[in-house]
N, C-alpha and C positions, 0 to 999 in steps of 0.2 A: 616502440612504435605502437601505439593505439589502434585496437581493431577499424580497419576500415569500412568506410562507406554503412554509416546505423541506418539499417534498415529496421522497421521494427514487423512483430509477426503478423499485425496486421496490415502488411504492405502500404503503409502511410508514406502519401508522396514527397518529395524532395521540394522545398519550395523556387529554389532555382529555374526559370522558365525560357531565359534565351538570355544573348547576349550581343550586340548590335557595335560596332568597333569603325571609325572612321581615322582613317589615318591623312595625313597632311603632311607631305613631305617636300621642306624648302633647300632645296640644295643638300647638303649632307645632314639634314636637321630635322626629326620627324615629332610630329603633336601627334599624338594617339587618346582617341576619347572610344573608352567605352563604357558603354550602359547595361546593365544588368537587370534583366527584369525580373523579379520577386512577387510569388502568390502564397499567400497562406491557403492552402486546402484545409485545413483541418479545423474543427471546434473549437478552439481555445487558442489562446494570445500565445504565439512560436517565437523561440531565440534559435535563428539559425547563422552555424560558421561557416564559412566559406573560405578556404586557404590555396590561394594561387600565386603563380609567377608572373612575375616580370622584368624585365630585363635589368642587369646587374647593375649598370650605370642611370637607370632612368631617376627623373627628378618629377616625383607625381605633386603635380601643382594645383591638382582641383580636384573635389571630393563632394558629390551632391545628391539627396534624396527626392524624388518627387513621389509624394500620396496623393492621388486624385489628383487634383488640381494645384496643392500647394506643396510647393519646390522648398525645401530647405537647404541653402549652401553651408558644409562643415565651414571647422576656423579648427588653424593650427595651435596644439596646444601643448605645455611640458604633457609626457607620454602619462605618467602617475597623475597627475590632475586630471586630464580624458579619462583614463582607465575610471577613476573617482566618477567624474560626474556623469560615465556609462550607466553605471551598475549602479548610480542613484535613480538614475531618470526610468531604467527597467523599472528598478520594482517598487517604483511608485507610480508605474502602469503607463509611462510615456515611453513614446516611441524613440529609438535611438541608434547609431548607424556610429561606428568605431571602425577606423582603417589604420592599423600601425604594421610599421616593417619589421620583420625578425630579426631580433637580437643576434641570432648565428650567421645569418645568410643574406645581405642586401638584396638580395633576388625573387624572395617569398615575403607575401603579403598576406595579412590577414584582417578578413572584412567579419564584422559581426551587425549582427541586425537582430536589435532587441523589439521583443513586445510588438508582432506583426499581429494586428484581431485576426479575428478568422474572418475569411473570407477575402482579404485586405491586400489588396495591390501596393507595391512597392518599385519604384525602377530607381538605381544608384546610378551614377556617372563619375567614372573617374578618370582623366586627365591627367598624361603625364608626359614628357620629353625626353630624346632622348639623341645620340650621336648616332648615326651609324658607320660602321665599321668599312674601311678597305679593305676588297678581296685581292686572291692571285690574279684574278683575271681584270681587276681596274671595277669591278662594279663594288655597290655600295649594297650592304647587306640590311634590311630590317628581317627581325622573327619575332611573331608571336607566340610567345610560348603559349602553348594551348595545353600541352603535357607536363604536370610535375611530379616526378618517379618519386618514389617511398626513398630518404635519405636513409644512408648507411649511416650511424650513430656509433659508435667504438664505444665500448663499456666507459664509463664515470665521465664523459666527456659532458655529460649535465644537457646537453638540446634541449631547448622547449620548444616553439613554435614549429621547427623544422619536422619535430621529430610528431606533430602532429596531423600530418599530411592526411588527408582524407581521399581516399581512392574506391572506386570501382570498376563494370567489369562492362564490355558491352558497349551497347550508345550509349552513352548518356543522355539524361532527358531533360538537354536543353540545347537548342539550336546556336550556328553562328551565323551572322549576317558579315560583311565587310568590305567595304570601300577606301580605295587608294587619289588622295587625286598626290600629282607630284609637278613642283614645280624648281625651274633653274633656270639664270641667267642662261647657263650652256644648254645647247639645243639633247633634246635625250633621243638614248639611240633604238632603248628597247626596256620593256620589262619581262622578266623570266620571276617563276615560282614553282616551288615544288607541289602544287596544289594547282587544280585547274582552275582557269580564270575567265571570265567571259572577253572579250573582245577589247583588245586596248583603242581607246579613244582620243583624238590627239586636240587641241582647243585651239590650238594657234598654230596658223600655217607655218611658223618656225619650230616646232615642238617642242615650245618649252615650257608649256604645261598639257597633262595628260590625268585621264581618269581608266581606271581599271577595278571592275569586282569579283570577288570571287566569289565561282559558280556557286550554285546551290546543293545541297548534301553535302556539305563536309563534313567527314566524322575525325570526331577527336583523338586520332590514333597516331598524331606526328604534330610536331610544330608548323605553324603556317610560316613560309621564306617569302621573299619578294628581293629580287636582285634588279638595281636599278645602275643601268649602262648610259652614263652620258656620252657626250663628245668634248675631247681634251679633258678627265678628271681630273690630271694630274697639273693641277695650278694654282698655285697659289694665290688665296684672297683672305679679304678682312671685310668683316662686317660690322658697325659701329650701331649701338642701340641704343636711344635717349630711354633715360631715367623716367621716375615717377615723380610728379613738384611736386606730389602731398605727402613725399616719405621724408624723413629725417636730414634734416642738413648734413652733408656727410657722410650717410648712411650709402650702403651698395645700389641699394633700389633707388634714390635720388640721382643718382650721377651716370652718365654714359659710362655702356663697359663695351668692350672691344672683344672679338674671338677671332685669333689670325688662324688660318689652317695654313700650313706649311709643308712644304714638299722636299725635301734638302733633295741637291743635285751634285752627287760627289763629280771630284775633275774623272775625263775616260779612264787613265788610266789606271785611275784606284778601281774603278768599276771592274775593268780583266781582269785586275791580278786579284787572288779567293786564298784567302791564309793555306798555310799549308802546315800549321803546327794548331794546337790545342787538344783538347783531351775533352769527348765526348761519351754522356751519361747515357743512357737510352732506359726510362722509365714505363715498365707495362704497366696497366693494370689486368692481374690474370685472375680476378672476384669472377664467379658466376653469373653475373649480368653481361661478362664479358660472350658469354655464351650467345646471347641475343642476335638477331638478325642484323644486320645492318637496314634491309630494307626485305620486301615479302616476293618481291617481283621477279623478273626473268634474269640471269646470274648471279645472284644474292649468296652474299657470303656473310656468315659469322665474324662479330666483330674481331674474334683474337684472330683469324684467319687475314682478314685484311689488314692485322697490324701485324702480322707474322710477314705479308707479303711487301709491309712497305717497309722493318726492317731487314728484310734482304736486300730494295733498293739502299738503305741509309749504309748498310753495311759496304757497299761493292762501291759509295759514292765518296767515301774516307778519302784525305789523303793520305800518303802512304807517309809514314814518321808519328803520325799522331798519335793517340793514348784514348782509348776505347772501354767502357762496361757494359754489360744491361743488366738491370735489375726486375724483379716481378715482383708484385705483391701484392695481397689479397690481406686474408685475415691476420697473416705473417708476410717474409718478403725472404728472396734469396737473390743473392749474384752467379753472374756466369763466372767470374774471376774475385779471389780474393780481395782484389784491387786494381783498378783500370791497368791495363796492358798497351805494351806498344802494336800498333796496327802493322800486321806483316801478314803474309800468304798463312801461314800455322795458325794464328791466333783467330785472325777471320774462319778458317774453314772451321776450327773449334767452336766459334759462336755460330755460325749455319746450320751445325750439324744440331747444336741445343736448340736454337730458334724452332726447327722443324719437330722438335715434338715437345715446344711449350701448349699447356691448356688453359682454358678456364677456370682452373681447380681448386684457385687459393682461397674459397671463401668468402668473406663478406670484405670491404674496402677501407681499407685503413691505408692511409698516401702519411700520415704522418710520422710516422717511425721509420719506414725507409729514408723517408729526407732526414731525417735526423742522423739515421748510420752517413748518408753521400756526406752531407755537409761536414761528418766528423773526421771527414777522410784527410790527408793532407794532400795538397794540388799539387801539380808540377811545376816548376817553374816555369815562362816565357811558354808555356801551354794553360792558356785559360780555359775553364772548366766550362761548360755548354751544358744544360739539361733540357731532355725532352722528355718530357711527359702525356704519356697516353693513358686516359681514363673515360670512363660516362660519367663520372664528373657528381657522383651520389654520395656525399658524404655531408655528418652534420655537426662537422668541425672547422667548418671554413675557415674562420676569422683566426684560428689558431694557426691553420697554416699559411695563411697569409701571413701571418707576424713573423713565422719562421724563413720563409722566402724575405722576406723586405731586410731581415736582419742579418742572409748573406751575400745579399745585391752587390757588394762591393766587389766581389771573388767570386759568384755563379752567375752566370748570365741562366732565365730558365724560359725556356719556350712549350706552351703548353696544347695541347689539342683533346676539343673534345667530341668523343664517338658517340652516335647515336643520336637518338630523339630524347629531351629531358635533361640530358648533359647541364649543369651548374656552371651559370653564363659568370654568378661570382665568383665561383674558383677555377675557371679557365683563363675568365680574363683578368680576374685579379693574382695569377698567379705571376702573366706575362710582366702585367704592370708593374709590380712589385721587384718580379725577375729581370728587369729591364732585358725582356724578351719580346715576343710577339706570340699572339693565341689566333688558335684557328678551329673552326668547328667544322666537323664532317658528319653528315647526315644525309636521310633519306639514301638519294641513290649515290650521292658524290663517292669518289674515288680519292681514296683515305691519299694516296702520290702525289699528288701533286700541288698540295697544298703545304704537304711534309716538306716535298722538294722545297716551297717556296721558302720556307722559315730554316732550311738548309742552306740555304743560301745569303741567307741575312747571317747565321751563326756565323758562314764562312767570312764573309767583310768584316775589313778591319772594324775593330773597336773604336766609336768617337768618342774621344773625350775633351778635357776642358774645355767644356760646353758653356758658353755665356748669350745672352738676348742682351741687346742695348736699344734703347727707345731714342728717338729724335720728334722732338715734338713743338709747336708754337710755343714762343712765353703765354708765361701763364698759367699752361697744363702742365702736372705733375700724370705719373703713371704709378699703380700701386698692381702688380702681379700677383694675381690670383691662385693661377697654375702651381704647383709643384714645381721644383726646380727640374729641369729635362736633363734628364741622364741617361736620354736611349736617342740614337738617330741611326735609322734603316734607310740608303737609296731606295725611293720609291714607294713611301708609307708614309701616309698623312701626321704629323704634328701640329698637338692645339693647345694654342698659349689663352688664357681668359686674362685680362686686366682693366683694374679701373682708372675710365680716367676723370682725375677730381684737378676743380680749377675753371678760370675764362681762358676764352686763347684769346690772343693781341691781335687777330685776323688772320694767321695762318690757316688751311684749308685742308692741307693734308702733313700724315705722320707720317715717319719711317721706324719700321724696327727690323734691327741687324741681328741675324743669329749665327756665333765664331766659335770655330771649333776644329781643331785637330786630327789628322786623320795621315797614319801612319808617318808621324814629325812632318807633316805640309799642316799651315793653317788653309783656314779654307771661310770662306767668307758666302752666305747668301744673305738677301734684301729682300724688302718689299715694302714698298708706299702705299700708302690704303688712303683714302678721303673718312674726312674725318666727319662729315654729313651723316645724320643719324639714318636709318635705313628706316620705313615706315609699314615697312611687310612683317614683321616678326614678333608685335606684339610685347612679351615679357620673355621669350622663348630664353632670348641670349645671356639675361640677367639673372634665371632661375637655375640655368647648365653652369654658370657662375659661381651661385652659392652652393649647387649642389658640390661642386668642383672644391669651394672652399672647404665645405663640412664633415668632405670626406678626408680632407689633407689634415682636420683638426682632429678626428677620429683618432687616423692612424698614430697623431702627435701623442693624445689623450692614452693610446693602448702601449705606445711605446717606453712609457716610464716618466711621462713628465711631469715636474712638481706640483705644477698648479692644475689638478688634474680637476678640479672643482669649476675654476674662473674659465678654463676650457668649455664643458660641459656646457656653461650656462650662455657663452660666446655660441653656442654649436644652436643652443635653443633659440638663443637671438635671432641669428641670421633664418636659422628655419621656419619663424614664427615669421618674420617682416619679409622673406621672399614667398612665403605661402610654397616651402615643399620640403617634403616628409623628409627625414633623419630617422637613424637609431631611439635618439632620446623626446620624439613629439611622435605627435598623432593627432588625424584628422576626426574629428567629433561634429554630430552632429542632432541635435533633439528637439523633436518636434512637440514643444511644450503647451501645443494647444492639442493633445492626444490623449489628456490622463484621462484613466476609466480605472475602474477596479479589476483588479485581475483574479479572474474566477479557475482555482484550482492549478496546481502546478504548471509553469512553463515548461512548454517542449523545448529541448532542442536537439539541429538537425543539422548531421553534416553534408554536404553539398560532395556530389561527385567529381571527380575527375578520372582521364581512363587510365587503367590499369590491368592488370591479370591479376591482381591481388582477390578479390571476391571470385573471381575462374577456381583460384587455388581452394580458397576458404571453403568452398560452397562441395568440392569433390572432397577437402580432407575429412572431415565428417563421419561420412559413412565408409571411407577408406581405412580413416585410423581404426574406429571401433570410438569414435570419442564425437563427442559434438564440440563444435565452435562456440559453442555456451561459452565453457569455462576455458578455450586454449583460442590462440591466434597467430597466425605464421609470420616471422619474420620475412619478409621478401627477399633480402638478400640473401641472408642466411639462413632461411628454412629450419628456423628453430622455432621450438614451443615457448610462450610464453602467456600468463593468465590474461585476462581479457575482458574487457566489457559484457556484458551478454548479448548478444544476436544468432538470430538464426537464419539463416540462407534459406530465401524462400524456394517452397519445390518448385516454382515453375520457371525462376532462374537457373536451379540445376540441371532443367531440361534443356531449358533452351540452348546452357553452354554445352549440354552431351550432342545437341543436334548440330550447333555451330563449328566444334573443335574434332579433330581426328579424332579417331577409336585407338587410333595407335597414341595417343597422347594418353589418353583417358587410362592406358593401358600401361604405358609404361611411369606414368607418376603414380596411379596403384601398385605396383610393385615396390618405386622406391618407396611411396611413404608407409605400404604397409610393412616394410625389412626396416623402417627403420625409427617408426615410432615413438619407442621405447627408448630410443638414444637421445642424449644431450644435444644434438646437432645434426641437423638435417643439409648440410653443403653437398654431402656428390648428389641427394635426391636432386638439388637444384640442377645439377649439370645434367642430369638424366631429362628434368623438364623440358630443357631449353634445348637439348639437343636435340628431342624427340618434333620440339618446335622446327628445330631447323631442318629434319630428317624429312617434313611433311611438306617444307617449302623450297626444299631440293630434290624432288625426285629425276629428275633429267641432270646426268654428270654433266659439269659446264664445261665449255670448250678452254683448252689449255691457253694461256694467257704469253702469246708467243714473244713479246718483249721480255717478261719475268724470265721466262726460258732461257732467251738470250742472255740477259745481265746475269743469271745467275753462273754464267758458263765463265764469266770475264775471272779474270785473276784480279789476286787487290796492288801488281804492278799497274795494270791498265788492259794488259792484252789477252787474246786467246789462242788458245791452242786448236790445230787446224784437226778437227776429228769427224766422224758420223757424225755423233750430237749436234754439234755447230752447224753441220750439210742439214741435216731437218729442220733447226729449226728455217733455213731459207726455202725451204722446198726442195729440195737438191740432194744428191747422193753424195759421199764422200770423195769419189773418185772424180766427177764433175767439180767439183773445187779442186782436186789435186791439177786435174790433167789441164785445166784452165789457169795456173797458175806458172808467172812470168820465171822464166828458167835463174834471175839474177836475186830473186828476193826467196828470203827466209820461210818457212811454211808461217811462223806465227803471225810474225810483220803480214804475210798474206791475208788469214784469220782477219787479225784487226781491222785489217783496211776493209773488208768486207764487209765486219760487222758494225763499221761505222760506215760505209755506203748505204747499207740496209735500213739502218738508222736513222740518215737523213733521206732515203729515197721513202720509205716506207712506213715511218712513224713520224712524220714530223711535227703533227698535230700532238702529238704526248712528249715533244720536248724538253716543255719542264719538264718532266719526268726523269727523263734519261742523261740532262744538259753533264750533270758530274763524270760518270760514265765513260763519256765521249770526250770530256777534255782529258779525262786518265787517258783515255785512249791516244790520242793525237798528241798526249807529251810521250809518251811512252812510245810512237812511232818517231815522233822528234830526235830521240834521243837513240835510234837504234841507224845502221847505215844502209839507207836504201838508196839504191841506184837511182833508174827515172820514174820518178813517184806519178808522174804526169800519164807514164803508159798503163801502171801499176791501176791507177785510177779506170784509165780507160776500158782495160780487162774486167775489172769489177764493174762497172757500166754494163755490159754487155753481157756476164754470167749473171744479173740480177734482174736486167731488166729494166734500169735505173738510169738518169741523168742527172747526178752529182759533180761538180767540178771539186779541183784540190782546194781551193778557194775554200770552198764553203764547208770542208772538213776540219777547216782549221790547222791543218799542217804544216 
C-alpha cells in the first residue's frame, strides 16, 4: 500500500473542493449524480487522483467535466484506448478527465484529472444506478460510501488500483451537500438515516413522492444510509422500458427490456416447518481491524465483541442433530474442531467456552485460504453445508474469492455479513450472490442480531430447487433473458429477472411470466401479469441495470475458463460502449481539446483524501520509532514497515492530532511501536491501538444485556434449568420461582415456561432475535409430560408480571 494522503512540506492544498450528490429514488431503483468540484491552487498545471467507492452493483452511466462555462461529456471507450488518449492529451498540455473501475474490486473507482492550469476551476459529474437492497425490517437500503478503508492485499496477490487507496486523517477538506427526493407507485411510510437529516417533505397528499436532505456538517467518518419504508413492499411488479429508435436493429438499447421484481410466497406450511439437519460453518474475521468500534456512542462495543455475542445467539439457535464449526482467521486461520461436529450439549459448551476468549489477534485479513481448507472438507450427507461469514470486508483479492465461492455454489450455500463502516459492498454481496446466500451489512449503530437471525432463517428453509421462469407473451414477441439463471429463492426477499423483449406484438397488451420450483418434493407455482405499455418515468435506468446485469454474467463466464475468452471480452466492450456504462474492460474519457498550452515545468500530482487514521498513525510513528516517515510507511492492517514515497507529516497536524485523540492513546501506541520497531511485524501494536481506541470510548461499564443473559443459560435441548442465575436474570430470587411453582410440573419444564413468558411478555420487540430459541423451547416443552399447561401459564403470568396466553407460546 502506497504512503497515504502526499502532503508535501510545503503544505500544498489538495485540489478536491466539495462534492454535491442528488439522489432519485424510483421505487427500488436510485439515479445518484454527483459532482465534484476541482481547484488548482497551485502555480503550475496539476494531475490530481482521486480513488473512491461506490456501490458494488452500480452501473455509472454518465461521466462529465465542466471548465468555466464549457461542459465536456466523456464517451465510453475500450479501457487501453482511454488510458492511450489520457496520457496523450496530458502531455500535450490538454486537459483531461479518465474514470475506470478497478480491475480487483467492482466497488472502487478511480478518477484522474490531467493538466488542471493554475488557478483553474474544474467540477466532474458522475451518474450512476443502482438497485437497492431488502432489509430485515422490509425497508429498502441506499449507502453512500463516503469511507474507503486501506484494502488488506495478502502477499503476491499483485492489486493495483485497490491497493492504491489514498487516506487521510481528520476533516477532510472538502464538504458534502445531498439531496434525496423519492418516488413510488406505493404510498411511503417514512425515511430513517444514520446521519441527520433535515425535515422530510411529503409532495403529494398520497405520499408518494417526498424530499429529504441531509443536514449540514457531515464529516466523513461513516457511510451515509437512508432506509426507505413503503407501504406493502413486498409485491410484486414489472416495469417495461422502450428502447432507443437510433440504436442498432437488434441491439439491447433499441428494443423494450422488462425488470420483474419478484417476491416468491412459499405454501404455510413449508413456512413453519425450519430444517432440522444440515451442518453449519461460522466464519470470523479475528484481523485487527476486528478490534474497531462498531460505533463511538453510548453502549458501543468492539466489533469481535458483537460477533462473539451474536455467535452465542447462532450457537443456542442450532437444531439439535446438526453438524457445527467455527473458524477464525486473520493473517492465518484456526478451527474450534478438526472437523464440523454433531450439535449436542458437550460440543456447544466446548465452543462457548472458546468463543469467550476469541480476540482480535490474527493479523491482517486473508478470507481466502480458510475457504479453501472449508471447501476441501468433505460434507455430510442429506446435511447441507451453510457458511456464514463475518468480516469488514478489506481485502484486495476480491475477484479471486469470488471465483472460489461461485465454483462451490453447487454444495455450500454462503451467507455473508459485513461489519462496520467501509465494509466491501463487492465481496459481501458478491459473496452471497455467488454463494446462492444472502448478504447483510451492519454498521453504525445496528445490532449485529438480528439481521444474523434474519439470514438464520433463510439458511434454515428448505432448499428451492428446479427452478425454471416461463414467459407467456402476445404473437409476435420473443423474450431473450438477461439475468443469470436463478438458483436462490428466500420466502420474503426480492428477485430480479431483466429480459429483452425483441419483436411486434399482434395487439396483445399484457405478459405473463411463471416462475416453478420445488420445495421440499411439492412444486409450487407463482405468477405475475405486467402491461406491456412502456413506462415513461425511468429514462434509460432499466436498460443500463440490464447491460450492466449482462456484463457482469460475461465477466464471470470470461474468468471461469471459457474458450472464446477473446470474442467475450470484445461482446463485454460492445454492450458497455452502446449502453454508455462502465465494465472492468472500458473507461469513461473525456478531453477538452480546445485547452492545449505549453506546460511549463513538471506536473504535480495529488492525491485526494479520504478519512482514515492512517496519517494519525504516520504522523505519531516518526518521532516514536526514532525514524521519519521519509523512508518507512505503516501498513494499516498489519502495522508493518514498509519503504515509501517521501512525505513528511506536517507539525501542526501532529498537534492538532495530540490535541484531538486521548493521551492514553498517544501513550500507549508509544509504547507498542517503540518495543517494537525493530521487528518484522507490527500486529499486537495494532491491537494495542484499537484497543486503547476502544478503552477511551468505553469508560462507563455498559449495562448487562439481559436477553444474552438469558439465552445464554438455555441448554442446546431447548430448556432451562430452574437456578439463582435464571431468578436474576427476571428480577426475582430463586426461592420466588421455586415457591411459585405448580406442585404437578417438573422444575425445568417450569424454567422454560418462564423463560419463554419472559420472552414474549418482555422482549417482544427483539423477536427476531430470540424467534429459534423459543421454538427449541416450546418443542422441548411439547415433547416433555406436563399436566395443565393452561394453569402452568397462568402462574408464570402472575410471578412476572406478564399477560401471555398458551396460544401465543406456541405449545
Amino acid at each position: 500500500m502506497e504512503i497515504c494522503g502526499l502532503v508535501t512540506q510545503n503544505k500544498e492544498s489538495v485540489p478536491l473542493k466539495s462534492i454535491s450528490v442528488q439522489v432519485r429514488v424510483q421505487d427500488h431503483v436510485a439515479t445518484v449524480s454527483s459532482t465534484l468540484q476541482y481547484v488548482n491552487e497551485e502555480e503550475r498545471p496539476l494531475e490530481a487522483l482521486f480513488v473512491f467507492p461506490l456501490p458494488a452493483d452500480a452501473a455509472v452511466c454518465h461521466f462529465s467535466a465542466k471548465i468555466g462555462e464549457q461542459e465536456i461529456v466523456a464517451e465510453v471507450q475500450d479501457k487501453e484506448s482511454a488510458r492511450d488518449q489520457y496520457d496523450d492529451a496530458v502531455s500535450s498540455g490538454q486537459q483531461a478527465f479518465l474514470l475506470e473501475e478497478s480491475a480487483e474490486s467492482p466497488d472502487v473507482f478511480r478518477l484522474s484529472v490531467g493538466c488542471l492550469s493554475a488557478g483553474q476551476n474544474a467540477a466532474v459529474t458522475i451518474i450512476y444506478i443502482t438497485e437497492l437492497a431488502v432489509q430485515a425490517d422490509h425497508s429498502l437500503r441506499f449507502c453512500l460510501p463516503a469511507v474507503l478503508n486501506p484494502r488488506y492485499t495478502p502477499a503476491g496477490s499483485g492489486a493495483g488500483i485497490v491497493s492504491e487507496i489514498s487516506s487521510g486523517c481528520g476533516a477532510v477538506p472538502y464538504t458534502l451537500t445531498l439531496s434525496v427526493h423519492v418516488s413510488s407507485p406505493k404510498p411511503i411510510s417514512k425515511l430513517e438515516s444514520n446521519c441527520s437529516l433535515d425535515p422530510l417533505v411529503f409532495l403529494q397528499s398520497d405520499h408518494t413522492q417526498a424530499t429529504v436532505n441531509l443536514s449540514p456538517g457531515h464529516m466523513f467518518d461513516k457511510d451515509f444510509e437512508l432506509f426507505v419504508f413503503y407501504q406493502d413492499t413486498h409485491q410484486p411488479s414489472a416495469i417495461v422500458e422502450a428502447g432507443v429508435t437510433t440504436a442498432p436493429p437488434g441491439s439491447l438499447m433499441r428494443d423494450p427490456v422488462v425488470m420483474i421484481s419478484l417476491y416468491p410466497e412459499f405454501p404455510e406450511d413449508v413456512k413453519k416447518s425450519l430444517a432440522t439437519r444440515g451442518e453449519f460453518v461460522f466464519v470470523i474475521d479475528r484481523s485487527g481491524s476486528m478490534g474497531s468500534m462498531m460505533h463511538y456512542g453510548k453502549g458501543a462495543k468492539m466489533r469481535i465483541e458483537s460477533a462473539k455475542d451474536t455467535l452465542l445467539l447462532l450457537l443456542k439457535s442450532l437444531p439439535m442433530g446438526c453438524y457445527f464449526n467455527i473458524y477464525g482467521f486473520g493473517s492465518h486461520f484456526e478451527s474450534f474442531f478438526p472437523q464440523s461436529v454433531v450439535y449436542n450439549q458437550e460440543t456447544m459448551d466446548q465452543a462457548l467456552k472458546r468463543v469467550k476468549e476469541m480476540k482480535s489477534d490474527m493479523g491482517g485479513t486473508e478470507i481466502l485460504t480458510p475457504l479453501k481448507h472449508i471447501y476441501s472438507q468433505r460434507c455430510h450427507p442429506d446435511h447441507p453445508r451453510q457458511l456464514f461469514v463475518f468480516t469488514d470486508g478489506e481485502v484486495g483479492n476480491t475477484k479471486e474469492v469470488l471465483d472460489l465461492v461461485k465454483s462451490h455454489a453447487h454444495s455450500h450455500r454462503c451467507f455473508s455479513f459485513g461489519i462496520g463502516e467501509g465494509a466491501s459492498a463487492a465481496l459481501i454481496t458478491g459473496m452471497a450472490r455467488e454463494g446462492s446466500g444472502h448478504a447483510q451489512f451492519i454498521t453504525d449503530t445496528d445490532r449485529m442480531q438480528p439481521k444474523v437471525m434474519q439470514s438464520l432463517r433463510f439458511a434454515l428453509q428448505p432448499a428451492v430447487v428446479n427452478i425454471s421462469v416461463d414467459w407467456t407473451l402476445p404473437d409476435g414477441l420473443t423474450v431473450e433473458t438477461l439475468s443469470p439463471p436463478i438458483n436462490v429463492l428466500f420466502q420474503g426477499q426480492r428477485t430480479l429477472i431483466y429480459a429483452q423483449l425483441k419483436g411486434e406484438s399482434s395487439g396483445g397488451s399484457e405478459g405473463t411470466v411463471t416462475v416453478k420450483y420445488s420445495l421440499k418434493d411439492q412444486p409450487v407455482t407463482n405468477q405475475l401479469h405486467f402491461c406491456l405499455k412502456p413506462t415513461e418515468e425511468t429514462g434509460l435506468s432499466i436498460h443500463r441495470l440490464a447491460a450492466r446485469t449482462l456484463i457482469r454474467s460475461l465477466e464471470q463466464e470470461k474468468r471461469s475458463g471459457a474458450a472464446d475468452v477473446e470474442g467475450i471480452r470484445s461482446r463485454m466492450v460492445e454492450l458497455s460502449v452502446q449502453a454508455g456504462v462502465s465494465s472492468v474492460h472500458t473507461a469513461f474519457i473525456a478531453v477538452n481539446k480546445d485547452s492545449r498550452q505549453t506546460v511549463k515545468g513538471p506536473l504535480q500530482q495529488r492525491r485526494v483524501q479520504t478519512c482514515d487514521y492512517s496519517d494519525f498513525i504516520h504522523a505519531l510513528a516518526a518521532p516514536i520509532c526514532g525514524r521519519s516517515t521519509i523512508n518507512y510507511c505503516i501498513d494499516i492492517d498489519s502495522l508493518s514497515l514498509k519503504a515509501a514515497q517521501p512525505v513528511q507529516p506536517p507539525a501542526s497536524k501532529f498537534r492538532e492530532y495530540k490535541q484531538a485523540k486521548p493521551k492514553s492513546l498517544l501513550g500507549k501506541l508509544g509504547q507498542a511501536l517503540s518495543r517494537n520497531h525493530d521487528s518484522k511485524s507490527f500486529r499486537h501494536s495494532r491491537m494495542m491501538v484499537e484497543g486503547c481506541r476502544a478503552s477511551s470510548a468505553r469508560k462507563v461499564e455498559p449495562q448487562k444485556d439481559l436477553l444474552l443473559e438469558l439465552v445464554s443459560l438455555q441448554k442446546a435441548s431447548g430448556c432451562w434449568d430452574l437456578d439463582a442465575t435464571l431468578a436474576d436474570v427476571f428480577g426475582k430470587t430463586e426461592d420466588e420461582l421455586t415457591n411459585q411453582k405448580p406442585a404437578q410440573v417438573d422444575g425445568s419444564v417450569w424454567a422454560t415456561l418462564l423463560a419463554l413468558i419472559w420472552l414474549y411478555g418482555c422482549k417482544i420487540e427483539q423477536q427476531v432475535e430470540w424467534q429459534f430459541v423459543a421454538m427449541k423451547a416450546a418443542s422441548w416443552i411439547g415433547s416433555q409430560k406436563v399436566g395443565d399447561l393452561s394453569q402452568c401459564v397462568c402462574a408464570g403470568n402472575v410471578l412476572l408480571g406478564c399477560q401471555v396466553t398458551k396460544e401465543t407460546l406456541g405449545i
